[in-house]
N, C-alpha and C positions, 0 to 999 in steps of 0.2 A: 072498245071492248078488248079484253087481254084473253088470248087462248090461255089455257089451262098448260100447256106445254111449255107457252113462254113465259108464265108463273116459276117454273120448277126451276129454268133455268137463270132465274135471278136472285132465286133463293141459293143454287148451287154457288160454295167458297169458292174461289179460287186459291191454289194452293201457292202461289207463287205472292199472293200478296198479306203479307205479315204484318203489315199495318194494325191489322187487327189484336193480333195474339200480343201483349207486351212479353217481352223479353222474359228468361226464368231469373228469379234472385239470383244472387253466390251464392247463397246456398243451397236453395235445390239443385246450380248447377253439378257443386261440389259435390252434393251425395249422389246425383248421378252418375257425376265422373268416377265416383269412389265404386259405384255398384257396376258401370260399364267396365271398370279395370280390374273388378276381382277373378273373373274368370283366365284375363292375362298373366295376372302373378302367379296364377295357380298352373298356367301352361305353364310358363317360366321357372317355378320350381318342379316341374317334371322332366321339363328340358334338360336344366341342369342336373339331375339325377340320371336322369338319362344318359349324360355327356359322363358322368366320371363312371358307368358301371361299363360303358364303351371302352373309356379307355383302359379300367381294370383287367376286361376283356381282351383288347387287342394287346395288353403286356404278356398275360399267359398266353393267348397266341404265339407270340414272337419267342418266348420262350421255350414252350413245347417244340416249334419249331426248329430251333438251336439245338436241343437236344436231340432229338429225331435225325438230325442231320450230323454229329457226332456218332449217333450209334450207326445210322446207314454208313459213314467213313470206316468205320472200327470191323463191321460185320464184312463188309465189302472186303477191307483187307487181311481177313484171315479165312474166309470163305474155302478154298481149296484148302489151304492145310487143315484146317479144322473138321471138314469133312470127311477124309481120309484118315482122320485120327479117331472121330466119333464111331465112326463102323466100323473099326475093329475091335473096339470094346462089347467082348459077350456079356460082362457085368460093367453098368458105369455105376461111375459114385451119383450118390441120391441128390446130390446136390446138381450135379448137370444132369440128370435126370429132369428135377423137377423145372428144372431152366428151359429144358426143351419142350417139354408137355405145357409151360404159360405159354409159350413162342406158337407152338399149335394151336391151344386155345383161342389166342390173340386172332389167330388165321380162319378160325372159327372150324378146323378141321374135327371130323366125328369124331368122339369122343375114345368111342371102341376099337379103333383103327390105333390106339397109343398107348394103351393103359396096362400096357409093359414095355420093357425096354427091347425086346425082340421084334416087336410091331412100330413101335415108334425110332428105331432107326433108321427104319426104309424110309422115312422121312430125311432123313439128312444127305442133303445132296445140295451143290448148289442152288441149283433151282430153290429149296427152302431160301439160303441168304439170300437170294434176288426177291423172293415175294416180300421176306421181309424188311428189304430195304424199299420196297415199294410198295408198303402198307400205309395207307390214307389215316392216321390217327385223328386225324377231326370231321373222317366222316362219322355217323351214328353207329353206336355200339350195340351189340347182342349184349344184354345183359345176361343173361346164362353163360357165354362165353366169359366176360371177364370175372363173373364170380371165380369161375376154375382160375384164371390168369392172377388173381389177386391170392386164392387156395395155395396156388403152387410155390408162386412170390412171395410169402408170409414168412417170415424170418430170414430169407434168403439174401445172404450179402456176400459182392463181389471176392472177399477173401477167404470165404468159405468155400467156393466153386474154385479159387486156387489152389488152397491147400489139397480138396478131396478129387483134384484131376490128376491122375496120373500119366505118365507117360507108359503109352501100351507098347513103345519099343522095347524098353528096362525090362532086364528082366527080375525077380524078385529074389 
């Protein structure tokens, strides 16, 4: 007599013995390999898209960078003169005007505190060139702050801020 238990377990496969199952053709192996591999190509062209928007990225990094470190050289070395030259102007030209109201913006300073040139020169001190030599441009931006920094920036080019700077020594 066979217990009912030891029926089940003579019926159970064992997994380890393949004798059983013949092998798969080529070609159901092939369409399997072909269906096990589509989702790797499709990593693989993410990968690599991946890889060149990195490196696009880490060129503007290194860029901005370079820049930013030019202008901290440049702001650093004219700091003191240029601050003693700013404050004594009771009218500046519009043009270093609107150079110092982006540089605030940038800083994210209130709005109201600048928006003449009698309030916005209490700002110039060195203190201002040290914050803005030590202004993190890749961390996250206020976007309301740079809309004004980009307002003020709008046609502004270096040889306009030279021509319309005077020297407050000269007399006229």
């Amino acid at each position: 007599m066979v217990w009912p238990q030891e029926e089940e377990e003579e019926e159970q496969e064992n997994p380890d013995d393949l004798s059983e199952k013949p092998p798969p053709t080529v070609e159901k192996a092939e369409k399997l390999l072909a269906k096990a591999s589509k989702p790797l190509v499709k990593a693989q062209k993410g990968m690599k898209r991946f890889t060149i928007r990195t490196k696009k990225l880490t060129k503007a990094a290194e860029k901005v960078t370079a820049q930013r470190l030019l202008v901290v050289d440049k702001l650093l070395e004219v700091a003191a003169e240029a601050t003693e030259e700013l404050r004594l102007f009771f009218h500046t030209p519009p043009a270093t005007f609107r150079a110092l109201k982006a540089a605030l913006f940038m800083l994210g300073k209130p709005t109201d505190q600048f928006d003449s040139w009698a309030k916005a020169r209490t700002f110039v001190s060195p203190a201002l060139f040290e914050e803005l030599s030590a202004f993190d441009a890749t961390a996250d931006r206020v976007m309301a702050d740079w809309k004004g920094v980009r307002a003020c920036m709008k046609g502004l080019a270096s040889p306009a801020l030279q021509v319309t700077t005077p020297n407050p020594t000269r007399s006229a």
